[in-house]
DRENMAR-862559 format. One record per residue: x negated, y, z of N, C-alpha, C in turn. Coordinates in steps of 0.001 Angstrom, whole numbers, plus 500000, padded with zeros to 6 digits. Example, Ala and Ser with C-alpha at 12.3 -4.5 7.8 and 13.67 -1.06 7.14 Angstrom:
! residues 2
486810494310507800487700495500507800486800496700507800;487150497750507080486330498940507140487100500030507870;
! end
This chain:
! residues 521
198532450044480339199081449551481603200552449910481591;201146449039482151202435449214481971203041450441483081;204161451419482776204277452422482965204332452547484362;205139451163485147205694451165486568204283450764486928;203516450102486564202490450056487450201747451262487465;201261451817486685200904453285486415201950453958487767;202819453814487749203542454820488466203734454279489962;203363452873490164203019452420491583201259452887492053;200712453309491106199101453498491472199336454667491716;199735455210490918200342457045491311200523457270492296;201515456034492737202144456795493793201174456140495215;200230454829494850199568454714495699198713455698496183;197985456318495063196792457192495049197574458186495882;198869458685495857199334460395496280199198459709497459;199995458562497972199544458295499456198672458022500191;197047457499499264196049457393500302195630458997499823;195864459674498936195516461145499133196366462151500370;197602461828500632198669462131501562197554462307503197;197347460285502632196818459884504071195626460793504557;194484460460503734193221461390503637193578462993504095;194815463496503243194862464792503814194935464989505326;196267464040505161196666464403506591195366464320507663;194399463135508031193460462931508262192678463903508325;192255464847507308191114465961507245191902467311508301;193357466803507887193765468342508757194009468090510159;194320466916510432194002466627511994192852466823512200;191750465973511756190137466263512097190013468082512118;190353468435511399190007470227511131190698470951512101;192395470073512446192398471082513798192058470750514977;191457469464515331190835469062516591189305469605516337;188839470046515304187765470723515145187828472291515651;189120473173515213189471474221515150189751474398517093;190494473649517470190645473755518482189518473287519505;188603472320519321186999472272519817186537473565519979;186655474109518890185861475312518416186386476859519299;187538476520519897188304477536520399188057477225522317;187913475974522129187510475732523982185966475879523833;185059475793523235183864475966523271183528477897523147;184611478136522177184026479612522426184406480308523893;185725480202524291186303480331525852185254479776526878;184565478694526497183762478231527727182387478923527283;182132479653526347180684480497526118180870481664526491;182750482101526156182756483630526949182786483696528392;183424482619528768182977482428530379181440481988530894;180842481758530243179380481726530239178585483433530276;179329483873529595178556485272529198179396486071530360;180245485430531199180906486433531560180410486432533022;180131484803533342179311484354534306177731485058534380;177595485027533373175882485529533211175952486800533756;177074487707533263177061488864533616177280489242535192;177881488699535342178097488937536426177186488701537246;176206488128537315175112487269537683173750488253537410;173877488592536360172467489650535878173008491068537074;174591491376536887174950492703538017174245491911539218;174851491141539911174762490824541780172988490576541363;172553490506540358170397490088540798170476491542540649;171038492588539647170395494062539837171127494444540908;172110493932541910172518494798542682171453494135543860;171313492949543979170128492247544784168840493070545395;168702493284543965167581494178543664167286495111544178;167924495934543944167809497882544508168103497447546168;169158496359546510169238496380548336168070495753548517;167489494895547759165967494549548076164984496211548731;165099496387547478164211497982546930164618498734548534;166194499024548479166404499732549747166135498842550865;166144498207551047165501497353552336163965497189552737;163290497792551598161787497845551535161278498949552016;162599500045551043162086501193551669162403501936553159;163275501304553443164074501238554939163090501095555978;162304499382555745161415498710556237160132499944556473;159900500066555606158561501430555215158836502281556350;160451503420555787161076504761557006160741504109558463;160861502961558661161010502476560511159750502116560813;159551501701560264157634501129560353156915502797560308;157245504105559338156455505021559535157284505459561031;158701505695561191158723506425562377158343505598563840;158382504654563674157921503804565236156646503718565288;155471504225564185154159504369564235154231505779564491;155253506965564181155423508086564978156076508239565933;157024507278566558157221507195568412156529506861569029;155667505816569042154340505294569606153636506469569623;153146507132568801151983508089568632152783508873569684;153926509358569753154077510935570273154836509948571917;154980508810571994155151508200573082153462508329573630;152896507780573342151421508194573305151121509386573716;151436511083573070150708511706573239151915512526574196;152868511782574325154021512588576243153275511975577126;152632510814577021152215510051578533150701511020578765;149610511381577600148489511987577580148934513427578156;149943514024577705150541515017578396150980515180579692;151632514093579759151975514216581024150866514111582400;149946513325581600148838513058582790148198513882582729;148191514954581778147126516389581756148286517463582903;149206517168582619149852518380583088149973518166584702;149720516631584964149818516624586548148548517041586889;147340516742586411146450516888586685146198518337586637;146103519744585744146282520505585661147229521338586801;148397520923587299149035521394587987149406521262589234;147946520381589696147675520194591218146360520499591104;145798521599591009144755522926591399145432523999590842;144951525383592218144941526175592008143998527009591392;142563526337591282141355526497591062141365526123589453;140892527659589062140515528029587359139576527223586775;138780526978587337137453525965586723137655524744586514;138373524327587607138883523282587944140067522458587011;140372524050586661141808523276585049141016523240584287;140042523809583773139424523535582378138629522075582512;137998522202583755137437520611584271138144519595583954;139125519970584223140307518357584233140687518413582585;140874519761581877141392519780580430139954519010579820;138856519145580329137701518464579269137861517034579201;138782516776579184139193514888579109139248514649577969;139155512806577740139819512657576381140740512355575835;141473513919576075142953514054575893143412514092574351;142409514922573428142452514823571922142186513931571383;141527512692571964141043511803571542142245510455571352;143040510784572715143742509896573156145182510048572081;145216511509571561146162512095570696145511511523569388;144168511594569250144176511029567589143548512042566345;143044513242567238142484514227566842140718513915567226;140077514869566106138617514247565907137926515626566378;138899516755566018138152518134566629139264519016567618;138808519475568751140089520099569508138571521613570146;139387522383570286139044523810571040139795524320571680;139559524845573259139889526284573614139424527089574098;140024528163573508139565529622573359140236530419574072;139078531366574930139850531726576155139446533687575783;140515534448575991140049535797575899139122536298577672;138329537138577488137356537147578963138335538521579441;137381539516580150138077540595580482137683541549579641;136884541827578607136550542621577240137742542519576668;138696541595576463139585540595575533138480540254574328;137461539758574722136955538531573577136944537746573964;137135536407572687137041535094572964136008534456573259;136045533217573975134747532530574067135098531678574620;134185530365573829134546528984574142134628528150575468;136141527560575762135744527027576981135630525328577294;136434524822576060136195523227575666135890522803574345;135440522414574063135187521710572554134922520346572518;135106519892571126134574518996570984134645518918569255;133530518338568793133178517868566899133405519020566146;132341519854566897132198521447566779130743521304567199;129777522301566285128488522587566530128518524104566754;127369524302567917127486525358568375127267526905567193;127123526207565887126856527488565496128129527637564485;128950526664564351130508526393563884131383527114564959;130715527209566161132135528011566840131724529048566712;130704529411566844129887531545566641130362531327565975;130153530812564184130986531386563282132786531359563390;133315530795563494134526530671564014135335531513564981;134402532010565964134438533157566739134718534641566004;133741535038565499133494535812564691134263535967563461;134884535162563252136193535216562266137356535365562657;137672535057563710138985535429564528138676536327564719;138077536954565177137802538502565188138092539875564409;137945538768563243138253539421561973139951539049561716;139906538511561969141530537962561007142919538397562049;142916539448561926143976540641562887145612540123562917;146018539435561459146900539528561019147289538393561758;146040537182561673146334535471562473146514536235564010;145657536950564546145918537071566007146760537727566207;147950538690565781148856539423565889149806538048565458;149393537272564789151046536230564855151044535649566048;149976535131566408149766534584567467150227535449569121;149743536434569512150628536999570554152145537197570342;152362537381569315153792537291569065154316535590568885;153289534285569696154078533063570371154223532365569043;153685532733567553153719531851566557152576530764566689;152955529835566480152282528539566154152052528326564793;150950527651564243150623527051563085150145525942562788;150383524615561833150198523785561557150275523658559928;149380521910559774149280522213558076150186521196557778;151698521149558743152796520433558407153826521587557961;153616522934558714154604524065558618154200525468558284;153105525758557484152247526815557903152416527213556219;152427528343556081152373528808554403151342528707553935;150941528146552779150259528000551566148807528658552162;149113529547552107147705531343552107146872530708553304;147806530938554401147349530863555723146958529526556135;147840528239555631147108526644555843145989526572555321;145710526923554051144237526849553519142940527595553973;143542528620554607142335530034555666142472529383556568;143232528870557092142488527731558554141735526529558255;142333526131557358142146524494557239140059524675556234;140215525977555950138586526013555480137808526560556531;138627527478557545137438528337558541137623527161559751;138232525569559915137947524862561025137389523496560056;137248523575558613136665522415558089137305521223558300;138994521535558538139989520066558365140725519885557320;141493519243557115142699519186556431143776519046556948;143595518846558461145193518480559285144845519292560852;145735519982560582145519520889562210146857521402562869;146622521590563748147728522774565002146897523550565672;147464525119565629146846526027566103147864526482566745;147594527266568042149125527590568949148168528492569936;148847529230570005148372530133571317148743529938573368;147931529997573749148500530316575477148606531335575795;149788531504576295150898532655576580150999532406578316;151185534059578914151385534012579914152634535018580133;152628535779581068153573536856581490153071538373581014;151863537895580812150670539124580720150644539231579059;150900538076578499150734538080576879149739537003576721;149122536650575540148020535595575252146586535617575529;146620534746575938145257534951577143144378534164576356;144820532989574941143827532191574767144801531273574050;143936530803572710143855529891571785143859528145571750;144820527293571471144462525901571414144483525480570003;143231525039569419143000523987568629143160522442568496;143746522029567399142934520605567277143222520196565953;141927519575565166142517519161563842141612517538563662;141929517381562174140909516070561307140743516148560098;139862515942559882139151516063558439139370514656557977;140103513635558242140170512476557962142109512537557065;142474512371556070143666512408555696144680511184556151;144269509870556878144867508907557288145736509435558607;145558510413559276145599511320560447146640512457560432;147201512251559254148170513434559251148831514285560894;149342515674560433149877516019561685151103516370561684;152477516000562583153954515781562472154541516993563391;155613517328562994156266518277563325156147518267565381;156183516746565164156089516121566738154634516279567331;153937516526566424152106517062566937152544518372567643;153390518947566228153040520779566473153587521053568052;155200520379568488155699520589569441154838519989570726;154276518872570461153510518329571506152756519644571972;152155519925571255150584521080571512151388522473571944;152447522528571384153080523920572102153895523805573747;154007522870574155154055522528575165152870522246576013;151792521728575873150400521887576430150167523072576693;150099524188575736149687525391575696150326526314576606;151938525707576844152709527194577746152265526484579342;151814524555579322151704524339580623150406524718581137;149314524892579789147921525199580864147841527089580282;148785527727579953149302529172580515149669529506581692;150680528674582416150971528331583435150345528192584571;149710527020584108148476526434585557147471527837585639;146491527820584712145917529448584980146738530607585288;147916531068585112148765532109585295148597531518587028;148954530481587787149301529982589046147695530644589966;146831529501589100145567530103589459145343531325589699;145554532330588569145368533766589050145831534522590287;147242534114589958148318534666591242147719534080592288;147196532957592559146554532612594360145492533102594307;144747534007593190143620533634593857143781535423594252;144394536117593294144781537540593610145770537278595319;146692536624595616147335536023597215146220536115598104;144999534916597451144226534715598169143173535846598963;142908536454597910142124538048598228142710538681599105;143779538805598718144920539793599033145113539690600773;145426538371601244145260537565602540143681538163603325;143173537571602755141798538040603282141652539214603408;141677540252602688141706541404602860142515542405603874;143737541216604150144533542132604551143951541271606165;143850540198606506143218539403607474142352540468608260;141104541117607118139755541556607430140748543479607703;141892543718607494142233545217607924142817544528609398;143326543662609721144471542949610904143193543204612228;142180542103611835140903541887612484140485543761612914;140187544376612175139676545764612457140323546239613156;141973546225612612142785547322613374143319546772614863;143305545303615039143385544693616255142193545355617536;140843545318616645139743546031617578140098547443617738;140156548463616773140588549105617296141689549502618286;143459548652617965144115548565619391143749548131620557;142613547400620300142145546821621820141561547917622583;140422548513621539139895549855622230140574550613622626;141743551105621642142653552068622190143320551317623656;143680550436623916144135549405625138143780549878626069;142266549935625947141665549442627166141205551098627360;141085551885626295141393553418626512142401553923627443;143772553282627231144663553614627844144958553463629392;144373551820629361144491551475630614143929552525631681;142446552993630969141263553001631932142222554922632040;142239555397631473143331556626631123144469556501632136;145275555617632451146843555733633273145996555079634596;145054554345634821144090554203636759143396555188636461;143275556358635759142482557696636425143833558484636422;144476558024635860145970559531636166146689558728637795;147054557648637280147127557244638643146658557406640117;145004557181639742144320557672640913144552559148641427;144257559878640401144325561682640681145657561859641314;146817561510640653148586561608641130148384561068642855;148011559933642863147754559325644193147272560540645253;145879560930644581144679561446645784145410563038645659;145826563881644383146753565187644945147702564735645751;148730563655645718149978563458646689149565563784647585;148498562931647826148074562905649792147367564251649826;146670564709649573146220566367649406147535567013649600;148208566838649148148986567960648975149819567759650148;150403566533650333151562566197651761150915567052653218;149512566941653419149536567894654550149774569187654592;149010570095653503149654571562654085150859571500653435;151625570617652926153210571288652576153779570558654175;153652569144654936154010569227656275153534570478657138;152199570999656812152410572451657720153206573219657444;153754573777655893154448575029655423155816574284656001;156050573016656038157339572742656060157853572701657826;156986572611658747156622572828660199156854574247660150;156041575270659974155938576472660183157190577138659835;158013576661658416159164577316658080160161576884659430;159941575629659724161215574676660781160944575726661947;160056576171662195159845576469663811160106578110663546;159933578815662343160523580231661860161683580515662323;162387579212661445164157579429661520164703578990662573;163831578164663153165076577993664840164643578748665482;163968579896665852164205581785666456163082580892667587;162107579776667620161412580039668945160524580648668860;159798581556667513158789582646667979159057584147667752;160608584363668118161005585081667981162410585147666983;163317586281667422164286586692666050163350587215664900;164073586998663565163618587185662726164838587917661496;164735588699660811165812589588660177166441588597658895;167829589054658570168205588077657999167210587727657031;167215588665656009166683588523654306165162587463654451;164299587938655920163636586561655688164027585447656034;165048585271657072165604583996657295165951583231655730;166473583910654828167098583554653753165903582981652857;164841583533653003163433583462652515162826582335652946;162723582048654422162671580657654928163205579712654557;164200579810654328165524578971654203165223578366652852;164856578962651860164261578144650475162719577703650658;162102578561651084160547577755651492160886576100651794;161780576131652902162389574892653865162757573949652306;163295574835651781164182573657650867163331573211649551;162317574158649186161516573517648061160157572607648279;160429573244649660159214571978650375159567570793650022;161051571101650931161851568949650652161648568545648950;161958569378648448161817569511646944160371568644646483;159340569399647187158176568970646517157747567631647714;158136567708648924158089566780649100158605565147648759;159855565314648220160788564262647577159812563885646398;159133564917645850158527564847644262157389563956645113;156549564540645726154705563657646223155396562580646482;156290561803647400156721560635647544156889559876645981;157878560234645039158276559631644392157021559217643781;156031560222643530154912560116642696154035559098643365;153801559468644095152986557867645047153668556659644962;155346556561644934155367555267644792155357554500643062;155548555673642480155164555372641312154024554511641098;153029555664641528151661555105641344151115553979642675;151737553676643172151469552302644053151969551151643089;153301551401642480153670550359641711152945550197640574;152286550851639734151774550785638301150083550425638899;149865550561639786148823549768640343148509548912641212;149937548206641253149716546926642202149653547337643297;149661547990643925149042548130645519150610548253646683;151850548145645755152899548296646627153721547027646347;154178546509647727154640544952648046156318544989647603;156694544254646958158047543830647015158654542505647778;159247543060649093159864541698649791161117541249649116;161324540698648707162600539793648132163293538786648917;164649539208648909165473538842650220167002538444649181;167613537878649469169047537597649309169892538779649695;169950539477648703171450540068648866172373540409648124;173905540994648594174788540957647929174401541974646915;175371542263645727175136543509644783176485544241645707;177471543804645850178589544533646548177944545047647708;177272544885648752177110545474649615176040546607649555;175114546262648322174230547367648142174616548674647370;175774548143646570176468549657646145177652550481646819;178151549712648157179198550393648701178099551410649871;176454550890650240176256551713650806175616552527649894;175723552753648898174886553876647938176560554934648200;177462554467647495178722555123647579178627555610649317;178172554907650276178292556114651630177627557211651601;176340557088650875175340557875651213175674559092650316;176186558732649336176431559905648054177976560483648158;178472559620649386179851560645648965180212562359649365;179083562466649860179559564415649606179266564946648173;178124563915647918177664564993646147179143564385645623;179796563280645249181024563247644899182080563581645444;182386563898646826183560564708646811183749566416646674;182219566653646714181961568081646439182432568172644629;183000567121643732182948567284642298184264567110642198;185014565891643336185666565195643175185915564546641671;184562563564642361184609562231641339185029561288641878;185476560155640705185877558757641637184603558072641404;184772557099641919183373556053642435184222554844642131;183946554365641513184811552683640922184017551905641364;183590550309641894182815549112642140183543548059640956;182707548058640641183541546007639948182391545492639830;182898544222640927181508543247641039182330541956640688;181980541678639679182241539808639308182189538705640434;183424538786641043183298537623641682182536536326642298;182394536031640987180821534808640443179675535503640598;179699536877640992178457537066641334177323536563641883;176040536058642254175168535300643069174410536615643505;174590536337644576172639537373645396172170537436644546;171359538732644540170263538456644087168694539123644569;168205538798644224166777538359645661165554540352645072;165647540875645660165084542049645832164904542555646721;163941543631646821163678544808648037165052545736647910;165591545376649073166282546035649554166159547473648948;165623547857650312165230549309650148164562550096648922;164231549422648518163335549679647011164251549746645772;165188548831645589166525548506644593167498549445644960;167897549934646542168962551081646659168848552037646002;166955552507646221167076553612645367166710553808643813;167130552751643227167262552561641455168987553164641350;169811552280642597171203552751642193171043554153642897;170606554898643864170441556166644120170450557110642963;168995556499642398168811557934641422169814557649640131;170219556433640013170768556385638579172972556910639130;173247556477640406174488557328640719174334558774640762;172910559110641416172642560740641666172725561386640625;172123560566639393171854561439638277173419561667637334;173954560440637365175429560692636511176338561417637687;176218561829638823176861562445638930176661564297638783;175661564156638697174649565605638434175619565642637041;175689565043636310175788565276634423177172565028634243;177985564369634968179534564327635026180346565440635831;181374566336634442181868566795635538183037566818636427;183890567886637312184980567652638437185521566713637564;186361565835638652187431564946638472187219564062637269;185721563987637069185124562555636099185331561260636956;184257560400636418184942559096637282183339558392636613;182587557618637582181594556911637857181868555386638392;181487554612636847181555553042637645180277552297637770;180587551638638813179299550603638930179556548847639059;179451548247637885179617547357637990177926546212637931;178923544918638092177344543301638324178446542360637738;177611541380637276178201540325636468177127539310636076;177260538236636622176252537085636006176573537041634426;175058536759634152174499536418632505174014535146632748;173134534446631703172718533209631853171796533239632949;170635534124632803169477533747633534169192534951634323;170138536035634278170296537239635236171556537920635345;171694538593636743172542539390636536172408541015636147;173448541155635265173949542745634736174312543637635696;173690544521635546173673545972636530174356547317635301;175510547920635712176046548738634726175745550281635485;175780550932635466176286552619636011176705553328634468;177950553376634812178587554344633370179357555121634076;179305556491633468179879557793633943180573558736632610;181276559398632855182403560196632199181598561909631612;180311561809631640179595563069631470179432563034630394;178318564039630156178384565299628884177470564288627846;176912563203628071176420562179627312174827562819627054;174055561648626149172691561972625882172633562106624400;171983562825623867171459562930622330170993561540622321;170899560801620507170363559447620548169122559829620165;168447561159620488166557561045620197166384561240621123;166880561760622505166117561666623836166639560330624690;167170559355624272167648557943624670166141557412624933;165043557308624113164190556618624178163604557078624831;163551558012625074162165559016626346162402559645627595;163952558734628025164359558903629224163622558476630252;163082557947630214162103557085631316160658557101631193;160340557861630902159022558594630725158879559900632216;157904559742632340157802560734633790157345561922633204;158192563397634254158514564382633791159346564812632990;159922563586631999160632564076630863162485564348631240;162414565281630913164354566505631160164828567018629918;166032565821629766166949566405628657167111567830628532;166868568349627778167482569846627185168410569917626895;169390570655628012171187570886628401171591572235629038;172579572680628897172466573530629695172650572960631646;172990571970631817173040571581633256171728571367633740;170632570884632854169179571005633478168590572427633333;169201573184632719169078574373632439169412575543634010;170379574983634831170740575330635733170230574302636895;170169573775636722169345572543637825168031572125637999;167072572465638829165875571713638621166085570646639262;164707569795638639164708568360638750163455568335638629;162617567090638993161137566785639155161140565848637705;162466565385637037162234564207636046161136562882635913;161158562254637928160919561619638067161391560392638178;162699560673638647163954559851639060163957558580638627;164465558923636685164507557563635946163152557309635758;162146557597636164160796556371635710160286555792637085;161160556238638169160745555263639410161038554080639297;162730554668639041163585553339638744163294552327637696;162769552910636486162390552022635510161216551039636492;159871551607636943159273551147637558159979549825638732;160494549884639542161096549815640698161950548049639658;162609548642638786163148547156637712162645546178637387;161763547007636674160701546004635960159521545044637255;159219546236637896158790545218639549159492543545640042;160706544138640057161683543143640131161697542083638939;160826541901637603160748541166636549162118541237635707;162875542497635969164068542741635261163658544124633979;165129544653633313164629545209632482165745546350632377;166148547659632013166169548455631871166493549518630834;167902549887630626167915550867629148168977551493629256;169249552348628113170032553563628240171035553185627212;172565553681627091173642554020626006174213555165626364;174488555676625011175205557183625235175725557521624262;177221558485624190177409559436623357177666560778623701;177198561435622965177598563003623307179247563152623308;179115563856624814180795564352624897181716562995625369;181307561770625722181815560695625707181650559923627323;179940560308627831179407559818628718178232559088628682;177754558130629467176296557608629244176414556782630539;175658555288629470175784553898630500174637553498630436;173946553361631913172592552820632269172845551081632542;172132550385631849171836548675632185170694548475632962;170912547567633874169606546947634043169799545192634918;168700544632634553168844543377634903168049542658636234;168568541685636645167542541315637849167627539618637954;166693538999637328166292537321637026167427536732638899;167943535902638030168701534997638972167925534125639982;167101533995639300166224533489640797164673534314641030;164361534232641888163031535264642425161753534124641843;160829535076641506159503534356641021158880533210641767;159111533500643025158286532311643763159726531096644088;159034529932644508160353528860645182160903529191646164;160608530422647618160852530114648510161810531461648492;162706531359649584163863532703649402163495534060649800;162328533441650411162061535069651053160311535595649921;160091536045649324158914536136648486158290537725648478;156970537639648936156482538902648363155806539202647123;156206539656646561155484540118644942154394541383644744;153307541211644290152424542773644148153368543092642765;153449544138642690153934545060641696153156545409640259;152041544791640676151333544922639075151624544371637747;151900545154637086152708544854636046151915544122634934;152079543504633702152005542192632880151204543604632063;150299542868631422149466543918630334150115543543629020;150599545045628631151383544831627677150461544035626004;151095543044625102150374542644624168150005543704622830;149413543371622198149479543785621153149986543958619988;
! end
């Protein structure tokens, strides 16, 4: 072949070999580069996957925790219910329980089905007697020869009843190993609360309750439930006791009230029948006695005025006190009779309108030699607003008689004696206060007692009948008024007494018997 054609095939061949190349290396890098977006879109595949396998395992476990979440709320709202459940069973035991005072009567109302209503299959209580042994007072899914034995083991087990007064509770939610299994075999459960009732006194008695069933478990919220039962029916019996010890106590003291009332009555009516025989006797000597002392007191009168003759001095002088202790004992038989007319009704009080001013300016006439013989003053202060007031005259002068007579007896020269009146609500105030040697405050109360004379030296030098102040007391109280003493030693001494603003009957002029109100008991 000729050379140029040779060398045109040559050069054909290098160019469809050129071409071909070029060709394979385009194809190879649109292959190469295929090959480079396909692996990028597999690592984003794997990267996708991954991410995808994380969010299903993270899916997962919030599944898992959402299951177990579901489970926690589902067990505790099947334990709010229950212990919502066993506050309302409580609560209706504890009202019930704590409206009687009556002991029988709580265990009556505790025999409900209160354990039942809680979810418990066996419940007991155990009550100590006055031996301090126990003995059964409720049960239930207990045979009687399961509690003897049961009995009889507490008895034994010193260490359980010494936790127990010392206010420990036990359960087989909180209870150690040793001791959950020694209960849980000597009550034949597997789930229990044991708790004691406690009083002020110490533990009086045992509460049970368990189940032999394991679906039944018991919650921290059991144990507290039952320890609250236990301090409320401690309580209710503690209440019980105390009324019924009140209750005795009442009665007893009722059944001394009742006795000793009979006896004050007896003594009463002792007394009464005692002051109308002293009365009577005081009465029937007065009058006995008023005639021959009007003879001795005649015979002395007609001695000393010389008509059966002169007579030498020293007996004149002798007469002369006969004369005067007559008046003496005569002043005394009067006072004493009207005493005893008044303390037995038999003497009249006319009640009249009168002033208090005019009844003490004539006491001040009648007494002014015993006061100017001391030179005392005599003061009046009568309240203006004064009203009448409605008494026996003559009978009321001499209350202010003996009570001016007497402070001026006990006040001495140039003292000073007031007598005042003053409306109160529903009476008027009667004062006599004087500037004297005053009263002890233990003979204050027994001033007005008949016969009775401060121990002084002025009664010491003075006799007196120490009738005076118990006429007057008498003579007051007649009047439906009242009567009392103040004093200090060295200071002076103020007599009160009162007289009702209006008189007992409606009409102004009224007679009253004097028999006085039987005092109560």
């Amino acid at each position: 072949m000729h050379p140029i054609l040779k060398l045109l095939d040559n050069i054909n061949l290098i160019n469809v070999m050129g071409v071909v190349g070029a060709f394979l290396f385009m194809t190879v890098g649109i292959l190469i580069t295929l090959l480079i977006r396909k692996t990028d879109e597999v690592n984003q595949q794997k990267e996708l996957l991954n991410k995808m396998t994380r969010s299903f395992n993270d899916l997962d476990e919030q599944a898992k925790l959402i299951v177990k979440t579901d489970l926690e709320l589902n067990k505790a709202q099947e334990e709010l219910d229950k212990r919502l459940s066993g506050l309302n069973s409580l609560q209706k035991t504890s009202r019930l329980i704590s409206t009687t005072l009556d002991e029988e009567e709580i265990f009556h109302r505790l025999d409900q089905p209160l354990m039942s209503e809680l979810g418990f299959e066996k419940n007991l209580i155990l009550m100590y007697d006055a031996d301090k042994k126990l003995h059964c007072r409720i049960e239930s899914g207990f045979s009687k020869e399961e509690i003897i034995y049961i009995l009889s083991q507490l008895e034994k087990e010193r260490a359980l009843a010494t936790a127990l007064r010392e206010g420990h509770s036990f359960s087989s939610v909180s209870s150690p190993k040793v001791r959950k299994e020694k209960i849980m075999q000597l009550f034949d459960v597997e789930h229990f609360i044991l708790t004691p009732i406690l009083t002020q006194e110490g533990m009086i008695g045992i509460v049970f309750v368990g189940n032999r069933s394991s679906a039944s478990s018991v919650t921290e919220g059991d144990e507290e439930l039952f320890s609250i039962l236990a301090n409320q029916i401690g309580q209710s019996l503690e209440n019980a006791q105390l009324f019924e010890q009140v209750y005795r106590s009442r009665q007893e003291l009722e059944s001394k009230i009742q006795e000793r009332t009979k006896q004050l009555a007896f003594a009463l009516e002792e007394v009464k029948k005692i002051s109308k025989t002293k009365t009577e006797f005081i009465s029937a000597v007065s009058h006995e006695l008023r005639t021959p002392l009007t003879s001795i007191k005649g015979y002395a009168s007609l001695l000393l005025s010389g008509k059966m003759g002169a007579i030498p001095p020293e007996v004149k002088d002798r007469l002369a006190k006969i004369n005067k202790h007559s008046d003496n004992l005569v002043k005394m038989i009067n006072d004493l009779l009207d005493i005893s007319r008044i303390e037995s009704g038999r003497a009249e009080m006319h009640l009249l309108p009168t002033q208090a001013e005019a009844m003490i300016e004539n006491v001040r006439d009648l007494l002014t030699p015993q006061l100017k013989e001391k030179n005392i003053q005599f003061v009046s202060s009568v309240a203006p607003d004064t009203p009448p007031v409605f008494v026996d005259r003559s009978q009321f002068e001499r209350v202010f008689i003996n009570l001016v007579g007497n402070a001026t007896k006990f006040t001495p020269e140039n003292g000073r004696i007031t007598v005042s009146a003053s409306p109160e609500k529903n009476h008027v105030l009667f004062s006599i206060t004087d500037t004297g040697i005053g009263i002890n405050e233990n003979d204050l109360g027994k001033l007005f007692n008949e016969f009775y004379r401060v121990e002084n030296e002025i009664n010491q030098q003075l006799k007196g009948t120490g009738l005076g102040l118990s006429l007057a007391k008498n003579i007051v109280e007649a009047h439906q008024g009242k009567i009392w003493a103040a004093s200090q030693l060295g200071k002076g001494t103020t007599f009160y007494f009162t007289i009702p603003r209006q008189p007992p009957g409606k009409d102004t002029t009224t007679v009253i018997p004097t028999q006085k109100p039987d005092a109560g008991i």
